[in-house]
N, C-alpha and C positions, 0 to 999 in steps of 0.2 A: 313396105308391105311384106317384103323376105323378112323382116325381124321380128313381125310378129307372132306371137305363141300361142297358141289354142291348146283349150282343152275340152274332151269329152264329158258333158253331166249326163251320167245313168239316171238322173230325175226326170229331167226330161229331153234325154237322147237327142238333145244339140250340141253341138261343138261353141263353146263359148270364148271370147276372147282373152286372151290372163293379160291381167293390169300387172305389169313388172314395177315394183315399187324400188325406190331406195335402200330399205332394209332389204331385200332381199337380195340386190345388186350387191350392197356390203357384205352380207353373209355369205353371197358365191367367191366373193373376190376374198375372203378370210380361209372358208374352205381352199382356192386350190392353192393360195401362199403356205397355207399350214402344209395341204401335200407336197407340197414344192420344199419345206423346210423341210420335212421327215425324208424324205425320198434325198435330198439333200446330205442330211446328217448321216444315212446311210451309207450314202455313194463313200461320204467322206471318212464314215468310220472303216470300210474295208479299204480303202486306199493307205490308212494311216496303219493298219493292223497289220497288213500285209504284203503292202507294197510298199517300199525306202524310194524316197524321192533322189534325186542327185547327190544333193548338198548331203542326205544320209549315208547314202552310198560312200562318199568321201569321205564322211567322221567313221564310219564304220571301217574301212581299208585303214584308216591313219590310227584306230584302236589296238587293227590285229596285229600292225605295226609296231606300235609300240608295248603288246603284249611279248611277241616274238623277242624284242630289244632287252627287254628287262630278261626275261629266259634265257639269252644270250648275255646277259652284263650279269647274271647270278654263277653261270655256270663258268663265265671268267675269274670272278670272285671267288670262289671255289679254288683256283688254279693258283690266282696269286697266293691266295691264303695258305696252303702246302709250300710254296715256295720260303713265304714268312716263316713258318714255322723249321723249315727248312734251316733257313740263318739263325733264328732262333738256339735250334738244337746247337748248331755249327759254336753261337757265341755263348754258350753253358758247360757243353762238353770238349771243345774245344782250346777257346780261347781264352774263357774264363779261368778254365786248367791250366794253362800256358805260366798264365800269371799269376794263378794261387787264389784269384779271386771267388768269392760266393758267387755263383749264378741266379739269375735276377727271379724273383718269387716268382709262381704263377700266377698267386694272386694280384701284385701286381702288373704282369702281361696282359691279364684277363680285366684289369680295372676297366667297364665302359662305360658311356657318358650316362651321368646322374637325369633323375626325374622318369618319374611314372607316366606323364599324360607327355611323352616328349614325342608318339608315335601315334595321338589322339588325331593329330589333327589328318593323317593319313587313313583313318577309319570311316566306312560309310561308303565304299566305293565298291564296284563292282570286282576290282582287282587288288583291294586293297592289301592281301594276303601276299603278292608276290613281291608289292609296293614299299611295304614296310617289313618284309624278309630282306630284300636288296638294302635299303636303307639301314638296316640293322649290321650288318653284312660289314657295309663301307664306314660305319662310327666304330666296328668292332677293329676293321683292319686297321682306320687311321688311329685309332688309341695304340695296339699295337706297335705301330713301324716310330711313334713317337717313343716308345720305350725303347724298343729295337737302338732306334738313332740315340738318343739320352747313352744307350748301352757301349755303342762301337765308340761316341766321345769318349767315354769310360777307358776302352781301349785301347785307344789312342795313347792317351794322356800314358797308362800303363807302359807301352811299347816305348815310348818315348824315353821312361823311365826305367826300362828293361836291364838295362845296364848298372846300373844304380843299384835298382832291387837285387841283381846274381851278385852285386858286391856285400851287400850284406845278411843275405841268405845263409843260413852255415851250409859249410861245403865240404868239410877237409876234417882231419881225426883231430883232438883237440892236443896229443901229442906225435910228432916225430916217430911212428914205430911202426916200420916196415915185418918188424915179428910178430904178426897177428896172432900167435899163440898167447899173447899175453895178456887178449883184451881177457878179463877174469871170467865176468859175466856180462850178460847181455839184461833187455827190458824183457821184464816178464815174472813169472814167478819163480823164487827162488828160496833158499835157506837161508836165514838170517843169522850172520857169522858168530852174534853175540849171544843173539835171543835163542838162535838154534828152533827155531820154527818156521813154518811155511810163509813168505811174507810175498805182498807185490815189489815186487823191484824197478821202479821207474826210469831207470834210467842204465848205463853202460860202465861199466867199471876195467880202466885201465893200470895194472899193472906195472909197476915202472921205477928204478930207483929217487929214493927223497932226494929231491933235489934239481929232478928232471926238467924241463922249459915244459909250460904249460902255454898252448898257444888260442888266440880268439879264433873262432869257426869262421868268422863274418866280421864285415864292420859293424859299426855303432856304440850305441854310448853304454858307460859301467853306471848302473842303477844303484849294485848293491856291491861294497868291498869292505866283510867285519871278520873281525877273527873273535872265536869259540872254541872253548872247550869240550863241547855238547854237540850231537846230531853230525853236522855236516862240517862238523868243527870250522875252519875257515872257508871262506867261501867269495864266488866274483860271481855276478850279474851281471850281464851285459841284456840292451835290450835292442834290438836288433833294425826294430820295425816293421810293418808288414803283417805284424802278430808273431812275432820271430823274440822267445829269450832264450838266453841259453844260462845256465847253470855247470859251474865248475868248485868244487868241494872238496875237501880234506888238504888243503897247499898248507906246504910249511911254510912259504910266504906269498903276500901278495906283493907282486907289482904292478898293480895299477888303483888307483883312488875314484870316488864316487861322481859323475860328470865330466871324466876323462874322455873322449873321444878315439875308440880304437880302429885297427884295420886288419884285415884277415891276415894270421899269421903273425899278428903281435904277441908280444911275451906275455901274462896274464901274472905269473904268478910259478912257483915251483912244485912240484910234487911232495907231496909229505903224508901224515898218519896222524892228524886232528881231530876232534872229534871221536865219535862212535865206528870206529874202523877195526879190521883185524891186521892191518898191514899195508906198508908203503904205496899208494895209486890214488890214480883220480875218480873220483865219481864224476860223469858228465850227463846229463840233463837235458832237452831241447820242448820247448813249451812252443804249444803253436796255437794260438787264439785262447791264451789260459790253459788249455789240455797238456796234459805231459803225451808227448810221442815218441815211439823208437829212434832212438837218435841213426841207427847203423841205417837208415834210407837216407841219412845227408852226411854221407864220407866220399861221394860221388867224384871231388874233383882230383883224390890225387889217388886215387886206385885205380887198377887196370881192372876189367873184367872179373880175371881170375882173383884175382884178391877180394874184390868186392863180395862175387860170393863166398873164398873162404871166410869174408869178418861176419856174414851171415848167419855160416853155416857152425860158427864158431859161440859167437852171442846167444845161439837159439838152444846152447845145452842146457840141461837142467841140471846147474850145480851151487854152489854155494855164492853168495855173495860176499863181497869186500866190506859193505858197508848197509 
């Protein structure tokens, strides 16, 4: 009797009984599941918007985490890389110096790993920018410290050889002549003894009677030994190694032949007036990687101080030349 429903007819002002049908049951029971889903979807949608569950909680800490890590591993990156560059500098200006060697391009220090989409598959992420700056970071240093290492073997091998290379380095005047007043001329520009015009002058001109010992700078082997009438009239080549020849010109004789094998302070040859000369000396020559160079920067090993700078201060007149 509690379950039953009445309703009011304003027709005729009795309370009637309501016949509760199946459809109507189904449509109440449709109605409050639907409010039940909406009220539902609700609750869930402000619990997902702005409340983190646990398990979020914990991806979110282990984010800031490894955001913090990367900002710590970039700012290391940084440190080493100075360091790098560091040795770098050290094996270009220093040690590469030591031993006469080129220093290593930047182009190839800077070579890093090939391919355009090499950093794709890091893209798309919320951190991606710091992800693939770090990553770029550690391909750039490990190409580096490979060059780096490739470079100090280099040096090695050089050091190793260091003994070898000062033996036949030229070092020493190419004669015997503690009266440095008589180197003629030096490299540079000068008057040309025959031509009597301003000419480059390549090399160092020693004074000396015909006949003098002409001696090798450095070890290594004689390239070139012809005799001429002409230019440098007689002449010895030695080739030294390393990018090292040296050139000795106008001997009244040679002694030594072409594939001979010499040693610093070997006889070459005598002094003489062959060729295009104004008078008894040697012209002496020092080529380094093809170039002609001031030879008076390699008389190093048997001058003292003061000597060294008088043959300097002596080569750097402007006067005439021998040859």
């Amino acid at each position: 009797m509690g379950n039953t429903k009445y309703r009011f007819n304003k027709k005729s002002l009795q309370f009637e009984e309501v016949k509760i049908t199946f459809k109507m049951r189904l449509v109440k029971l449709l109605h409050v599941m639907l409010t039940a889903m909406v009220f539902t979807a609700i609750v869930v949608f402000i619990a997902f918007s702005f409340f983190d569950s646990p398990k979020e909680k914990m991806l979110k800490r282990e984010i800031a985490q490894y955001e913090l890590q990367y900002t710590i591993l970039n700012e290391r990156l940084d440190m080493v890389a100075k360091v790098l560059e560091n040795l770098q500098e050290r094996d270009d200006n220093i040690y590469r110096v030591i031993f006469e060697a080129e220093p290593i391009a930047d182009a190839l220090r800077e070579a890093g790993y090939g391919g355009v989409d090499r950093y794709a598959r890091l893209e798309g992420y919320k951190n991606s920018e710091i992800v693939i700056a770090v990553t770029k970071k550690i391909d750039n240093i490990t190409s580096r410290m490979v060059v780096q290492s490739q470079s100090f073997d280099d040096v090695y091998e050089m050091a190793i050889n260091k003994h070898e290379m000062l033996a036949h380095i030229p070092a020493i005047q190419p004669i015997d002549n503690k009266k440095l007043t008589r180197i003629a001329s030096g490299f540079g520009y000068r008057i040309h003894p025959i031509l009597k015009r301003r000419m480059f002058h390549d090399g160092m001109d020693f004074t000396a009677p015909t006949g003098t010992n002409i001696y090798a700078t450095g070890a290594g082997t004689v390239i070139e030994a012809k005799k001429s009438l002409h230019g440098y009239g007689n002449i010895v080549v030695i080739d030294h190694g390393y990018g090292y020849q040296t050139l000795y010109a106008h001997l009244s004789k040679l002694g030594v032949r072409v594939g001979q094998k010499v040693v610093r302070g070997q006889i070459l040859g005598k002094v003489g007036n062959t060729g295009l000369s104004a008078g008894p000396h040697l012209h002496y020559e020092v080529h380094k990687d093809g170039k002609k160079v001031n030879p008076v920067y390699y008389f190093y090993n048997d001058l003292t101080p003061e000597e060294y700078e008088k043959v300097i201060e002596i080569s750097s007149r402007y006067n005439q030349a021998l040859s």
